[in-house]
C-alpha positions as a Markdown table, in Angstrom:
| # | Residue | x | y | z |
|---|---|---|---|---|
| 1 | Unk | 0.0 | 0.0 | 0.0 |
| 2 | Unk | 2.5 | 2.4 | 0.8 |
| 3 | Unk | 4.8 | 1.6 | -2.2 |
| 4 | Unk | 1.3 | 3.0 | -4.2 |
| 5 | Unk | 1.0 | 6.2 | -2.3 |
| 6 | Unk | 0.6 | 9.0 | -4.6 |
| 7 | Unk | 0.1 | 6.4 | -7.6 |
| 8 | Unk | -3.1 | 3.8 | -7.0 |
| 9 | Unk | -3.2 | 4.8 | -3.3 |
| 10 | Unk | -4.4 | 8.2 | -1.7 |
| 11 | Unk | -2.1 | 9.6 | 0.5 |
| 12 | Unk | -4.3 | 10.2 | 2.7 |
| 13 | Unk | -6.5 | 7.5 | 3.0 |
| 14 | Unk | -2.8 | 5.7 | 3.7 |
| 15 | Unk | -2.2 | 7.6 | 6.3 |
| 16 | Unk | -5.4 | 7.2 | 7.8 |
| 17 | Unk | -4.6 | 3.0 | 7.6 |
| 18 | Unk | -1.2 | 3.7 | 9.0 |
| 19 | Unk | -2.6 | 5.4 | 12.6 |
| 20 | Unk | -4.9 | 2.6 | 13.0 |
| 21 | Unk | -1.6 | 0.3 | 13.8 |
| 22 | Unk | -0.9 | -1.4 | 16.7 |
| 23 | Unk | 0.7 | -4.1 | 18.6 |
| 24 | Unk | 3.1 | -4.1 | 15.7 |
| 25 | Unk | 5.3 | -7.9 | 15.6 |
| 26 | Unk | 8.8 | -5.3 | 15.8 |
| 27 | Unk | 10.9 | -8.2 | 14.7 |
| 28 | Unk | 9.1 | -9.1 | 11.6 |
| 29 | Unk | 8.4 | -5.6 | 10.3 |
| 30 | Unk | 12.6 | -4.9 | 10.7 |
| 31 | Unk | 12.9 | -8.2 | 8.7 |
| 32 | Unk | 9.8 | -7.2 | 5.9 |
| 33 | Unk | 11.7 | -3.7 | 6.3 |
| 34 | Unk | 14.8 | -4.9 | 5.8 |
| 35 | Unk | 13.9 | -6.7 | 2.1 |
| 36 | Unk | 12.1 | -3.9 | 1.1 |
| 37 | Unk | 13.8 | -2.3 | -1.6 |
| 38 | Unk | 11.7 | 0.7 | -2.4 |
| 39 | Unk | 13.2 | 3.7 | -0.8 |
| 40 | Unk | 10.0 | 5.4 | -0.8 |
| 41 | Unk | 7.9 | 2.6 | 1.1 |
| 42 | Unk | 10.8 | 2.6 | 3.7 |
| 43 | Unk | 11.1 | 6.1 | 4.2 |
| 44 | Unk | 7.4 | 6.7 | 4.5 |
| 45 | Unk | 7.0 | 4.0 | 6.5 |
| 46 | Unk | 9.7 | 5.3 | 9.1 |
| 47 | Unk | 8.6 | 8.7 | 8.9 |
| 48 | Unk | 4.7 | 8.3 | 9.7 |
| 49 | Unk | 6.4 | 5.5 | 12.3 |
| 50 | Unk | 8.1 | 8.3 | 14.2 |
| 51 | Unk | 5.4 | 10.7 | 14.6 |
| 52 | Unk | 3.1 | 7.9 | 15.4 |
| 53 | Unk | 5.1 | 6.4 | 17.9 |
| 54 | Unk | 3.7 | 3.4 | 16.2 |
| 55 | Unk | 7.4 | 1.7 | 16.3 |
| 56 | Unk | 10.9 | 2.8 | 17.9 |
| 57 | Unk | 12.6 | 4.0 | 14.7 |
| 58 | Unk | 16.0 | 4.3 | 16.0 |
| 59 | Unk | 16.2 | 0.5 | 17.3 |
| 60 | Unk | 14.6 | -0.5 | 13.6 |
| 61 | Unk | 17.7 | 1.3 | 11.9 |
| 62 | Unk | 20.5 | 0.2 | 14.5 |
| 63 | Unk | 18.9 | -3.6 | 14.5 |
| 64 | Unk | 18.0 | -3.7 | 10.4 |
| 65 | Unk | 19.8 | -2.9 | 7.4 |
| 66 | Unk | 17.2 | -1.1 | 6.2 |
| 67 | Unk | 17.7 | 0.8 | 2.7 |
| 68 | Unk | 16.7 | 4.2 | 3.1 |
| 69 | Unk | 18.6 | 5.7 | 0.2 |
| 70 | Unk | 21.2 | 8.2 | 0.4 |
| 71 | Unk | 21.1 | 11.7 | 2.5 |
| 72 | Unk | 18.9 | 14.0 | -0.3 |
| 73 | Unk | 15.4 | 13.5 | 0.5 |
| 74 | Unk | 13.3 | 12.0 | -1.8 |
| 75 | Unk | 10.6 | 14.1 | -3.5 |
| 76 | Unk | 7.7 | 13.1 | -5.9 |
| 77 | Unk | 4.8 | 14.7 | -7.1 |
| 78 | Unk | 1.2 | 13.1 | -6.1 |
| 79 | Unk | -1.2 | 12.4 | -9.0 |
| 80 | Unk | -3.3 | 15.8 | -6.9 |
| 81 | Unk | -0.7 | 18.1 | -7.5 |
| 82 | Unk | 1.1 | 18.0 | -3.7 |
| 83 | Unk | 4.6 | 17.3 | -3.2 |
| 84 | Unk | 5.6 | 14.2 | -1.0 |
| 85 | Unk | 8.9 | 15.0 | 0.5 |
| 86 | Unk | 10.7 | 12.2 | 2.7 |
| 87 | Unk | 13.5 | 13.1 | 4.3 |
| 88 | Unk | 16.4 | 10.6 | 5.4 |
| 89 | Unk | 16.8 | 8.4 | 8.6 |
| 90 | Unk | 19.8 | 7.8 | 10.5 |
């Protein structure tokens, strides 16, 4: 779902998915995490993560190789006109 954001997924309506987590499994989703290799999905994912609180970001990077792309931010333009802007993690 979040790989489609901005595509065949509403940003929004994502996001509104996304705060409805809980009880996340930590050590599965730093393993699904850590084979992702869509920069996008990861960096949205550990974005909305830290200002959820929905998982401990910092202990996901340290434990996980996770592939968040180099240190520009990643920018695309949603299918509405509004620009997603993902910064990096680390």
């Amino acid at each position: 779902m979040m790989y489609d954001v901005g595509t065949r997924q509403g940003l929004e309506e994502a996001r509104n998915i996304f705060d409805g987590l809980r009880n996340l499994r930590k050590d599965m989703l730093g393993r699904l995490l850590g084979c992702c290799t869509s920069v996008k999905t990861v960096r949205l994912f550990l974005t909305w993560a830290r200002e959820t609180q929905v998982a401990d970001v910092d202990a996901l990077l340290q434990q996980h190789g996770l592939r968040v792309g180099s240190d520009k931010r990643w920018m695309s333009r949603l299918k509405d006109g509004t620009l997603l802007t993902l910064k990096p993690h680390g």
